[in-house]
Structure formats: structure tokens, C-alpha cells
VOPAGU-2260 file (C-alpha; in pm, 1 decimal, decimal comma):
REM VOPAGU-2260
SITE   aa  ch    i         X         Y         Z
SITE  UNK   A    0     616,3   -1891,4    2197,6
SITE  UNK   A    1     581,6   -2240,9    1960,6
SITE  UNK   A    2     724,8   -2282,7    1664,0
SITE  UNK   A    3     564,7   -2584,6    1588,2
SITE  UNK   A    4     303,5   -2544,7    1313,6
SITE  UNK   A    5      19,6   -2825,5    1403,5
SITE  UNK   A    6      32,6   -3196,5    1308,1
SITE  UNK   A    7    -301,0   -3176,4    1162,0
SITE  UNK   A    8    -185,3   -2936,1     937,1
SITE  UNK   A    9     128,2   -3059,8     798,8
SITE  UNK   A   10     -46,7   -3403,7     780,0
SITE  UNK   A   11    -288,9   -3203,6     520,5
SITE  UNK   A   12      -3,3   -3043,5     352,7
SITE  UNK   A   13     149,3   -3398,4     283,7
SITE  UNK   A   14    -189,8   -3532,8     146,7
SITE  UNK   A   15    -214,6   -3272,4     -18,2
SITE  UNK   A   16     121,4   -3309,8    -205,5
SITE  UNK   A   17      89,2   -3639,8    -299,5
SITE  UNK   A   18    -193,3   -3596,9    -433,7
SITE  UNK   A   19    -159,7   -3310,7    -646,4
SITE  UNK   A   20    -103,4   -3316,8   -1047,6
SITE  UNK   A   21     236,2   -3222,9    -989,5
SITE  UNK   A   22     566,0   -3425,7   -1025,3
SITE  UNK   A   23     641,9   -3466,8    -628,3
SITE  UNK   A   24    1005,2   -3513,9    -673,2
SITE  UNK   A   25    1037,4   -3207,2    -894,2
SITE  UNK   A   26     810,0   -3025,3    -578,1
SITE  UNK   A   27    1045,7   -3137,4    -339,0
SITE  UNK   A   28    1343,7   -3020,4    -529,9
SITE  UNK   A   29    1226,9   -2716,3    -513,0
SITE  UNK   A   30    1117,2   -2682,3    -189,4
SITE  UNK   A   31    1451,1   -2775,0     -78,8
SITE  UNK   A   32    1308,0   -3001,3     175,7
SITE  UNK   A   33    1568,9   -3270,0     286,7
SITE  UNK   A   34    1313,7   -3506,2     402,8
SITE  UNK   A   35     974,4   -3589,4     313,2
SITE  UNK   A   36     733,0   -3554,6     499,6
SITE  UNK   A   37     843,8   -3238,8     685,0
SITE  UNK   A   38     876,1   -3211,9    1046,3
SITE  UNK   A   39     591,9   -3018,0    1194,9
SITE  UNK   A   40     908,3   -2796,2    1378,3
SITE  UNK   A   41    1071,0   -2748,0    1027,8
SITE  UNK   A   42     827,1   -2428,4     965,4
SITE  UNK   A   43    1055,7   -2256,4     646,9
SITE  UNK   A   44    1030,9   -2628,7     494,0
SITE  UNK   A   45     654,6   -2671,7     519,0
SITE  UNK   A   46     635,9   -2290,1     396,8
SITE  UNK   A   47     839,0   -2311,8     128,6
SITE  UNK   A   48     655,2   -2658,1      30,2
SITE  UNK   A   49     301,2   -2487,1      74,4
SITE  UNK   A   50     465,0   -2175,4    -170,8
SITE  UNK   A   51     550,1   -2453,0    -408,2
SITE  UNK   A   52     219,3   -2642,5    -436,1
SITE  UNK   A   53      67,8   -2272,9    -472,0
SITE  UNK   A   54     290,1   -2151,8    -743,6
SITE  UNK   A   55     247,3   -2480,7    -895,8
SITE  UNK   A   56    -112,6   -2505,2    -907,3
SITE  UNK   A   57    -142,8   -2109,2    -909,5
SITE  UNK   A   58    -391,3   -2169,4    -631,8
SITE  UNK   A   59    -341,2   -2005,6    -277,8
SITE  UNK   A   60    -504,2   -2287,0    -111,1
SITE  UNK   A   61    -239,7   -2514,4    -247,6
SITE  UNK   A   62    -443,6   -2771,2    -424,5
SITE  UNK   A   63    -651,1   -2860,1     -97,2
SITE  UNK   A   64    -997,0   -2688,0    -138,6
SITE  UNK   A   65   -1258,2   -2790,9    -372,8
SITE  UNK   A   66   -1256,0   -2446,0    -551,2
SITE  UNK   A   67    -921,9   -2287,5    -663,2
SITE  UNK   A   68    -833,6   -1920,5    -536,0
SITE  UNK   A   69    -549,8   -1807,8    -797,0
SITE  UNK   A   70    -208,6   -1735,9    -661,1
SITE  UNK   A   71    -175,6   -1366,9    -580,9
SITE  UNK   A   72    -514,2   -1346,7    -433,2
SITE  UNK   A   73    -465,8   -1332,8     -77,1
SITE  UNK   A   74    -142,0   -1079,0    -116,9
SITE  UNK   A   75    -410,0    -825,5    -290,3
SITE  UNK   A   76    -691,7    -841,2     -14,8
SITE  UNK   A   77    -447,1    -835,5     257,4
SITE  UNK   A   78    -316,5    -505,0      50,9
SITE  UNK   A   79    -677,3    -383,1      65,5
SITE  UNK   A   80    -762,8    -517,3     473,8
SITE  UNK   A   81    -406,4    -310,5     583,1
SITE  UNK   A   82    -590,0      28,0     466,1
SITE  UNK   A   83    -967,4     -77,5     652,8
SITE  UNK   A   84    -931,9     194,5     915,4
SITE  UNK   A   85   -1089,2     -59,7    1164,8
SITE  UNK   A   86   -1088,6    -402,2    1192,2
SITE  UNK   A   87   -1451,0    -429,7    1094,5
SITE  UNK   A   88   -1375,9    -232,6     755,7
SITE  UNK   A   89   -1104,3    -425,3     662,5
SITE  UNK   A   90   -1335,5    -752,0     758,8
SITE  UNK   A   91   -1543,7    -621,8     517,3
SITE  UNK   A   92   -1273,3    -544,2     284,2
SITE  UNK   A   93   -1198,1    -927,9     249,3
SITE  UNK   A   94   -1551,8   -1027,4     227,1
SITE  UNK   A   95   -1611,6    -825,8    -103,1
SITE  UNK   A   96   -1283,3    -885,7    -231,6
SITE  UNK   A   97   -1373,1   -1245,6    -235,2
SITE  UNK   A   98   -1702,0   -1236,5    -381,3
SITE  UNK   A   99   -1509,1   -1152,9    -715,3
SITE  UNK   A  100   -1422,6   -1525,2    -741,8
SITE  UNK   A  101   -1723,7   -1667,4    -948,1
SITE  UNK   A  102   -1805,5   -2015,9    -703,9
SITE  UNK   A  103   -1632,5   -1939,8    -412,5
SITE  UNK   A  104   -1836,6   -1956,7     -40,4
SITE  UNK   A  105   -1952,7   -1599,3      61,9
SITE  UNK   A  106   -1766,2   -1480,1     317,1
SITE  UNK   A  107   -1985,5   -1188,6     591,3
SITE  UNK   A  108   -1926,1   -1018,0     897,1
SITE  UNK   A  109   -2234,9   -1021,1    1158,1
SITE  UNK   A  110   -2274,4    -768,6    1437,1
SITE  UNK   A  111   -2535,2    -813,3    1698,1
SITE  UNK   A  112   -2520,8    -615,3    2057,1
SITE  UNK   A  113   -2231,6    -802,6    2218,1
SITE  UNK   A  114   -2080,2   -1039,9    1954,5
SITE  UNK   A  115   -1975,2   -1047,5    1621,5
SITE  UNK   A  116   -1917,6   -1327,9    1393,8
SITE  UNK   A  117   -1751,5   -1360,4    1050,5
SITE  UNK   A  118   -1931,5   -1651,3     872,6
SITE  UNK   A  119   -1858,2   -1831,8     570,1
SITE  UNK   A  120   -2194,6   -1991,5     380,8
SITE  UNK   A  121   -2084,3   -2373,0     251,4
SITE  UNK   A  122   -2263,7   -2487,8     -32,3
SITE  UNK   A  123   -2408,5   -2860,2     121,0
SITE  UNK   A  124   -2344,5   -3048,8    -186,8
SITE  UNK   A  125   -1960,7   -3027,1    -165,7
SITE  UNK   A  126   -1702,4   -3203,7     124,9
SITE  UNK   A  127   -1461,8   -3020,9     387,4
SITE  UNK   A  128   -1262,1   -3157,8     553,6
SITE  UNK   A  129   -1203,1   -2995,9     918,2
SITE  UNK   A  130    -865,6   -2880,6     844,4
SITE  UNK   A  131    -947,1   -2710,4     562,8
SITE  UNK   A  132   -1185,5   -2478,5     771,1
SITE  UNK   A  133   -1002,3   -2502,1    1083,1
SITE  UNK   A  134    -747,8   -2366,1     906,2
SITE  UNK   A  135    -931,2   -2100,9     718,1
SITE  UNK   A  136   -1082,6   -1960,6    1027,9
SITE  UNK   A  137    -730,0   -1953,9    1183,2
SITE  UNK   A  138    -592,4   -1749,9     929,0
SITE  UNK   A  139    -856,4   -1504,7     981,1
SITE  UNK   A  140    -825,8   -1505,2    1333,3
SITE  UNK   A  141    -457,3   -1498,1    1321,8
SITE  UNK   A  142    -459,3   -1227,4    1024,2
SITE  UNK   A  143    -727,2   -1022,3    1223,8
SITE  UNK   A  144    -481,7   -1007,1    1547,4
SITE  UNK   A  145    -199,3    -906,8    1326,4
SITE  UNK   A  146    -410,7    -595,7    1198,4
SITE  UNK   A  147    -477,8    -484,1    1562,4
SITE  UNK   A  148    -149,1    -576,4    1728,6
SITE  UNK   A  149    -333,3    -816,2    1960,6
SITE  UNK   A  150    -484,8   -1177,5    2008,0
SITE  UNK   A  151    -846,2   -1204,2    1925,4
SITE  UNK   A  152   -1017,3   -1433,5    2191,7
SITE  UNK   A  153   -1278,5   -1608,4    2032,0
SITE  UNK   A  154   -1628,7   -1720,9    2220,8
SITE  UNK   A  155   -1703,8   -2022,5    1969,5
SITE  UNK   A  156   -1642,5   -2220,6    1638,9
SITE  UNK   A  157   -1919,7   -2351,5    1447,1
SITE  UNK   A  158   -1829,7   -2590,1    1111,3
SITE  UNK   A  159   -2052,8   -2787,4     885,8
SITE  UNK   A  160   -1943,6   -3133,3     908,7
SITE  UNK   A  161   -1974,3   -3389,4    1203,2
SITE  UNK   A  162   -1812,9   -3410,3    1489,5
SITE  UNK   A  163   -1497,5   -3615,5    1449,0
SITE  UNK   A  164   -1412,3   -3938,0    1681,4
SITE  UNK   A  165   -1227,4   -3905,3    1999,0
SITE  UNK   A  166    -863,5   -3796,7    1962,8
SITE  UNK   A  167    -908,2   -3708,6    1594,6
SITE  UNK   A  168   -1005,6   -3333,6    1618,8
SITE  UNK   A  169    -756,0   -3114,2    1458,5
SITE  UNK   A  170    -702,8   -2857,3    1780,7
SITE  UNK   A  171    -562,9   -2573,6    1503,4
SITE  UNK   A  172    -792,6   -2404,6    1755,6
SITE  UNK   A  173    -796,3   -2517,3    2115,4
SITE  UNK   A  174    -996,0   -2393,2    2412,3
SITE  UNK   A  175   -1286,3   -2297,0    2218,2
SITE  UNK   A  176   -1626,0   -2426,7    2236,6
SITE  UNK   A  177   -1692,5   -2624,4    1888,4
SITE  UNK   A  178   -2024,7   -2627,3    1737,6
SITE  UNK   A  179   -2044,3   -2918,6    1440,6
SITE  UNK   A  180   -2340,1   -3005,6    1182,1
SITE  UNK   A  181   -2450,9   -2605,7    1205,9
SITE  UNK   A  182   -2416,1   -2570,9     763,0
SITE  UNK   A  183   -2178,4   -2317,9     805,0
SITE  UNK   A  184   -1817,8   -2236,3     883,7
SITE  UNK   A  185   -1813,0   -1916,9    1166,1
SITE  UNK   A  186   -1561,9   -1754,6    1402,4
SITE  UNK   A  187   -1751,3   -1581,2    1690,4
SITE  UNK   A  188   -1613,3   -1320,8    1936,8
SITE  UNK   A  189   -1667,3    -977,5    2147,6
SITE  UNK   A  190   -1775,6    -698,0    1899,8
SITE  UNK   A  191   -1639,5    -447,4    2028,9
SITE  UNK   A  192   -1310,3    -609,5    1849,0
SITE  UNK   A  193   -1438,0    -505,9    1576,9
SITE  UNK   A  194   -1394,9    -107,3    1640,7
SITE  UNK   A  195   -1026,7    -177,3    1701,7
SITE  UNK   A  196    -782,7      27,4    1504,9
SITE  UNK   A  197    -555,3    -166,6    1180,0
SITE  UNK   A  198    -208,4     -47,3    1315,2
SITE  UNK   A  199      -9,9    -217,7    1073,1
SITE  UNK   A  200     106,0     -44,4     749,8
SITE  UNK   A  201     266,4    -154,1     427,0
SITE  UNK   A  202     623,4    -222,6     545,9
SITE  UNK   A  203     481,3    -413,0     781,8
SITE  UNK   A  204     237,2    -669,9     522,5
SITE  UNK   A  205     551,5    -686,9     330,1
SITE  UNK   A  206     728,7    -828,5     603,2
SITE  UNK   A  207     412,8   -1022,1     716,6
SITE  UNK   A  208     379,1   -1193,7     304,1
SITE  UNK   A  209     749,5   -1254,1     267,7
SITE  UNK   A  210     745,2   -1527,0     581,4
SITE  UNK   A  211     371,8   -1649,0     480,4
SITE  UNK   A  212     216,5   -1938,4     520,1
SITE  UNK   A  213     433,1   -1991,5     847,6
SITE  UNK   A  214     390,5   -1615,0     966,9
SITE  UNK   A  215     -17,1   -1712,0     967,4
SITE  UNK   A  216     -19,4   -2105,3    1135,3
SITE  UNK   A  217     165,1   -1959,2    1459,8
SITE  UNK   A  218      97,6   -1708,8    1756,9
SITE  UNK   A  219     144,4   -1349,0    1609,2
SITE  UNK   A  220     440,1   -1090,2    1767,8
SITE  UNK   A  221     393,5    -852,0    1933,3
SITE  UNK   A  222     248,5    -542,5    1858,2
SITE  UNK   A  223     451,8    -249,3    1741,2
SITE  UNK   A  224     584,9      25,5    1981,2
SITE  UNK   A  225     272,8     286,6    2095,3
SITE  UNK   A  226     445,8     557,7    1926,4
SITE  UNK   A  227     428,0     396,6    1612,7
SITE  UNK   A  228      46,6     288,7    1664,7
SITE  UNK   A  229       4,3     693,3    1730,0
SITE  UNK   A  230     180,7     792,8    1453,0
SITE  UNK   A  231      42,1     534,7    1205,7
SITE  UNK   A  232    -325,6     670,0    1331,6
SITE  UNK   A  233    -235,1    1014,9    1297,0
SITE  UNK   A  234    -102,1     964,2     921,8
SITE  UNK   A  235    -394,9     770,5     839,1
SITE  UNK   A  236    -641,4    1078,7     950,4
SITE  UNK   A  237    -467,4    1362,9     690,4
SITE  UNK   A  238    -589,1    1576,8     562,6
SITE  UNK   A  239    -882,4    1582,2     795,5
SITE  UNK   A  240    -822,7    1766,0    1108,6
SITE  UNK   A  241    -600,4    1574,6    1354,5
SITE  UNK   A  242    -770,7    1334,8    1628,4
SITE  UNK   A  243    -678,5    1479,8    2031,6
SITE  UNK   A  244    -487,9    1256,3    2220,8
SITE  UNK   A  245    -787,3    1176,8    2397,6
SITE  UNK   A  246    -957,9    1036,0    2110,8
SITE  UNK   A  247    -651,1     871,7    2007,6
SITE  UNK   A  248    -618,2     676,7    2368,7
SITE  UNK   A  249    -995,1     585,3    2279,3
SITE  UNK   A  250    -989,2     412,4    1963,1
SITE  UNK   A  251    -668,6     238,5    2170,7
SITE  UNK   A  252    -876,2     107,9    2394,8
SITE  UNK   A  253    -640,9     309,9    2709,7
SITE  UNK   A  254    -735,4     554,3    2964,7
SITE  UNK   A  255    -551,0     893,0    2905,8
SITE  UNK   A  256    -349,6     881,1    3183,1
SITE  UNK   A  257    -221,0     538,9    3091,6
SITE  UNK   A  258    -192,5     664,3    2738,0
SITE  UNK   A  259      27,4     923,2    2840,3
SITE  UNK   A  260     254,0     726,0    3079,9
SITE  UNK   A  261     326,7     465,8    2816,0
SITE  UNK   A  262     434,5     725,7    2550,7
SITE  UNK   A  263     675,0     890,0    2878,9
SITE  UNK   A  264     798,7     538,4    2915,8
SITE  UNK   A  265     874,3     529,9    2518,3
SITE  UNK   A  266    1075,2     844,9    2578,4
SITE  UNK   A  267     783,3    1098,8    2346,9
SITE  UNK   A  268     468,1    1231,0    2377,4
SITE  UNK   A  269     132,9    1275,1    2177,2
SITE  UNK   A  270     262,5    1632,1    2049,1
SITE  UNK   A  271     603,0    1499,4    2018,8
SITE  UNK   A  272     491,1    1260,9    1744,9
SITE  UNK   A  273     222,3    1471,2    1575,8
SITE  UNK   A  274     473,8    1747,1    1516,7
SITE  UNK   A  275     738,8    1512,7    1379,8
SITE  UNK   A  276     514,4    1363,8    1138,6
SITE  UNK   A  277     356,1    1709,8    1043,6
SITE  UNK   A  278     733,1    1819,3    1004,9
SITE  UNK   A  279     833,1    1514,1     804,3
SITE  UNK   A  280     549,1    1544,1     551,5
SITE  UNK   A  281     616,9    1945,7     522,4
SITE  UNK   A  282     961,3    1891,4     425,4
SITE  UNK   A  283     909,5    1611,7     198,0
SITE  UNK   A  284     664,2    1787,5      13,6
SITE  UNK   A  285     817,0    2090,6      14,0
SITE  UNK   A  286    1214,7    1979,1     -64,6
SITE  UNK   A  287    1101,6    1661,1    -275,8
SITE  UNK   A  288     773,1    1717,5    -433,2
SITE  UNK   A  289     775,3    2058,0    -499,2
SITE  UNK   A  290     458,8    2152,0    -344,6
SITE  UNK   A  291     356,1    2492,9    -325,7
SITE  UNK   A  292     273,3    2628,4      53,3
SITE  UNK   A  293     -97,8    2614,0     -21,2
SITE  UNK   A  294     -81,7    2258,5    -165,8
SITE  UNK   A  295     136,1    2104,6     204,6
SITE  UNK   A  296    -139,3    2309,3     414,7
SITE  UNK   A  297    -418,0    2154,8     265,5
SITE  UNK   A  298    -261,3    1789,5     271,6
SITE  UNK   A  299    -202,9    1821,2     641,1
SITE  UNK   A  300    -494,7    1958,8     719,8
SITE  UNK   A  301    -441,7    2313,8     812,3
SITE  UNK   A  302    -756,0    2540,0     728,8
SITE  UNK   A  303    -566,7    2885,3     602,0
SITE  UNK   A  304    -147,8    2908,8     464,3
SITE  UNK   A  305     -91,6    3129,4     750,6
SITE  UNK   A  306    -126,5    2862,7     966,7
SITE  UNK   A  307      78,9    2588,0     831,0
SITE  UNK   A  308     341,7    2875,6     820,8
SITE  UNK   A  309     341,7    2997,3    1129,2
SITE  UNK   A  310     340,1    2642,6    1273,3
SITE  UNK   A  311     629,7    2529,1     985,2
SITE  UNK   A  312     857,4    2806,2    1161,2
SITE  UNK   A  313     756,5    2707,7    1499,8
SITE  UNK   A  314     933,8    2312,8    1405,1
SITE  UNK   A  315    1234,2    2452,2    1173,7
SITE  UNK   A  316    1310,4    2810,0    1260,3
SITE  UNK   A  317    1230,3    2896,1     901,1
SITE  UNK   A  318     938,5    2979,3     666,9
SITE  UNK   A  319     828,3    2728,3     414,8
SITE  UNK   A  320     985,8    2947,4     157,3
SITE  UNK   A  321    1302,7    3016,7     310,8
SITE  UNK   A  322    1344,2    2619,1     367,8
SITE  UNK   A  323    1330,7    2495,8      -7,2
SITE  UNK   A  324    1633,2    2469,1    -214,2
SITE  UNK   A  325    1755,3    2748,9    -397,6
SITE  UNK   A  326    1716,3    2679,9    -769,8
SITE  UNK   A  327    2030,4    2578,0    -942,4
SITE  UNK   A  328    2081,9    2822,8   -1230,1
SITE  UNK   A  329    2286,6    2724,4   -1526,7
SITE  UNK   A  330    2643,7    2841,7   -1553,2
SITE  UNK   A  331    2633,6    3053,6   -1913,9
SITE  UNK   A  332    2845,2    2918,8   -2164,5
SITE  UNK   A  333    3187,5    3106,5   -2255,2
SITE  UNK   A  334    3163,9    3311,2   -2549,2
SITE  UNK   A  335    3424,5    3214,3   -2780,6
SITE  UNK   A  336    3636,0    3413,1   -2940,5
């Protein structure tokens, strides 16, 4: 896999930095960067020089857009995107997230029968330059990936501009048709991506933010383990009745029997994980939360008490009641004398 974040992009960054109302020695100091400009290998130097310019010009396109997006920005829709369900929700998610910004292009997702595009509307009086866009659409095609544990092949690119001379294309995206002078910038690609389940949580955006802009201008890891893709879609369905592990193969996009030979291979099984979690959840709200029987059924989606308890003994050999603490008393005082 390449570490190498693209030419065209660092080459942007540097422009960018020299021309920004900043004091470029101070920048530098603080980016830590030993030499200027950066080598398109040194990814934490370019990162921590793009996290500069941003925090500098609280913008989180660092200065190199005509419109400023103010720092933070991105961090909150990805926040919002991680909780989309689908990738087409959380598409959605980050088109009217950014329609909150007052002069900023309006971002929309487009479904027809077998492609989907997500196309961003350009105002024609204002200049991009390609590796602005290229860029922007990269993000969202790297970012989109990272939601559903898996590269998004695209079917074309369309941007608003000319096409550039011979050898000067960026190539942020390669082995894509390009489609130039169309008024618009757009990312096409199969549809049916779009009904792919977010399997990333939280922890995981944390991890994904704390190593941005790098973790977004290369190839994304790899997915997590099944078993946490099941367990993540399982938690995401409470307090609505659990999905079957047939449906759960389905919105994975596997055959049940390969569903179920992958989880043997992981060493668990569909139940195995749904009555972990259930157990998990039961004893945290029971032991930590102080939930009362009734409460924990209805959170985890059991229709009567009886249920939850019957099941509850079935995973700890107890009853609900029997499991929480016993109540610590106070010790009476000593009478004195």
C-alpha cells in the first residue's frame, strides 16, 4: 500500500502556504517540518502543515478554496455521517450539514436505476482549480469507503473547468474516465453502493480524525473483523427487534453460507455475538445504570419482562435481580456512653 500522498497535492499545499496571511516561518515552526517544501513521502509533515494552515486560518480547507469552511466543520459532519445507517443516509447527512454554511456549493446525492452520483453545483462566476476538486471528490470517495469498510469503484469524474494540457492532470484519481467543462463537480458510481451498511463507530472516527488529513489522501485499511461489522449492526438496530442472520448477511452483501463460514473462521457465530452484546448491555444497565428489569427489556428489545428474564438466566445462571449488587447499608454509629 503507498504512502506517498500525490505531488499534485503537496504542490497545492505549498502554494497554498506561501500564500496565506500567515507568518510562514512561524507555520513551519510549528509544523515541525525540517524542510520546506515537504516531501510528498513525509505524510505526518504535510499533515501536520495542512493542521497548521487550518488552525491558523480556522478554515478546514486550509486557506485554498474560495469560500472558508471554519475549523471543526468536517469533525462534526463526519460525527453525524458515522451514525447514517447506510451509506446513502450518511451521504445525505453531509449534504445538509453543509448547506448550513451561508455561500458554500450545494452538495446532493442522485440515484437513478443503476448509478448514483454525489454532485456538487459550482457557482460559474468563481475559479477552481483541479486540485481543489480532485481533491474534494477524493475525500468523499475515500471517506465513503472508510464508512463501508471497502473501496468504492467509481464509473466517472465530471469537473467544471477545462481539460488541462498533456502531463499536467493531477491523477489524485487515476483510471477513471474524466469528463471536463460539464459546470459541475460529480463522483459517479454503482448505486447499489449506496445501500451498503456504515460499519464504523465512534472509536473508530476518533482514530480516523486524530491521523487526518493523511488518513483521507491515501488508500483506506482494511475493514474491521466480520464479527465486529455484526455486532456494530446489531447494536445499531436496539431497541427494535433484532435483524436474522439472514438479513444481516444481506445488508453485507454475503450469501448465508459464506456468512456463516467467515464468522466459523473468526472463531463465533451470529448467536454467539448477539447474545454477548445482549449480555453486555443487560449487565451494564443493570450493575451500572441502575435500570429497573422493565427499563433493560425494553432497551433491548424484548416485548414482555418475562422474556428478557428468562433469556438473562439462560446467559448468567441468574435472574436480573439476583445479579445486581446488594445495597451497601451504613454501619450505625456507636452510641456513646
Amino acid at each position: 500500500m503507498s504512502t506517498r500522498i500525490p505531488e499534485c497535492l503537496v504542490n497545492a499545499v505549498v502554494t497554498g502556504a506561501r500564500h496565506a496571511p500567515v507568518d510562514l516561518g512561524r507555520l513551519l515552526k510549528c509544523s515541525g517540518l525540517a524542510t520546506f517544501p515537504p516531501s510528498a513521502t513525509d505524510r505526518e509533515g504535510i499533515s501536520r502543515l495542512l493542521r497548521t494552515l487550518s488552525r491558523e486560518l480556522d478554515d478546514d480547507l486550509f486557506g485554498l478554496a474560495p469560500w472558508r469552511v471554519p475549523r471543526g466543520a468536517f469533525a462534526t459532519m463526519c460525527l453525524g455521517a458515522v451514525h447514517g445507517g447506510d451509506l446513502g443516509s450518511a451521504l445525505r447527512r453531509l449534504c445538509r450539514f453543509y448547506r448550513l454554511f451561508p455561500g458554500l456549493p450545494v452538495p446532493r446525492v442522485i440515484r437513478h436505476a443503476q448509478l448514483a452520483s454525489f454532485v456538487v453545483e459550482l457557482p460559474m462566476h468563481q475559479k477552481y482549480s483541479q486540485v481543489l476538486i480532485e481533491a474534494a471528490l477524493f475525500v468523499v470517495q475515500q471517506f465513503s469507503g472508510w464508512l463501508i469498510g471497502r473501496p468504492i469503484p467509481l464509473h466517472s469524474l465530471e469537473f467544471p473547468h477545462p481539460a488541462p494540457p498533456p502531463g499536467q492532470d493531477c491523477r489524485l484519481i487515476s483510471g477513471v474516465p474524466k469528463l471536463f467543462l460539464r459546470g459541475r463537480a460529480c463522483l459517479t458510481f454503482a448505486a447499489d453502493v449506496l445501500d451498503a451498511p456504515v460499519i464504523r463507530t465512534e472509536r473508530d472516527l476518533r482514530t480516523l480524525l486524530a491521523e487526518a488529513p493523511a488518513s483521507l489522501l491515501l488508500p483506506i485499511g482494511p475493514a474491521p473483523a466480520l464479527a465486529v461489522q455484526v455486532r456494530e449492526l446489531l447494536r445499531r438496530s436496539l431497541p427494535d427487534r433484532l435483524p436474522s442472520a439472514e438479513a444481516i448477511a444481506a445488508r453485507l452483501i454475503l450469501s448465508p453460507p459464506t456468512f456463516r463460514r467467515r464468522l466459523h473462521q473468526e472463531g463465533t457465530s451470529y448467536a454467539a455475538i448477539r447474545d454477548t452484546l445482549l449480555r453486555e448491555l443487560a449487565v451494564t444497565a443493570l450493575t451500572e445504570e441502575g435500570q429497573t428489569v422493565r427499563q433493560v427489556a425494553a432497551r433491548l428489545g424484548y416485548s414482555e419482562p418475562s422474556a428478557f428474564r428468562r433469556a438473562f438466566r439462560r446467559w448468567t445462571g441468574l435472574s436480573p435481580n439476583a445479579f445486581r449488587p446488594a445495597p451497601v447499608r451504613p454501619v450505625p454509629e456507636p452510641r456513646s456512653a
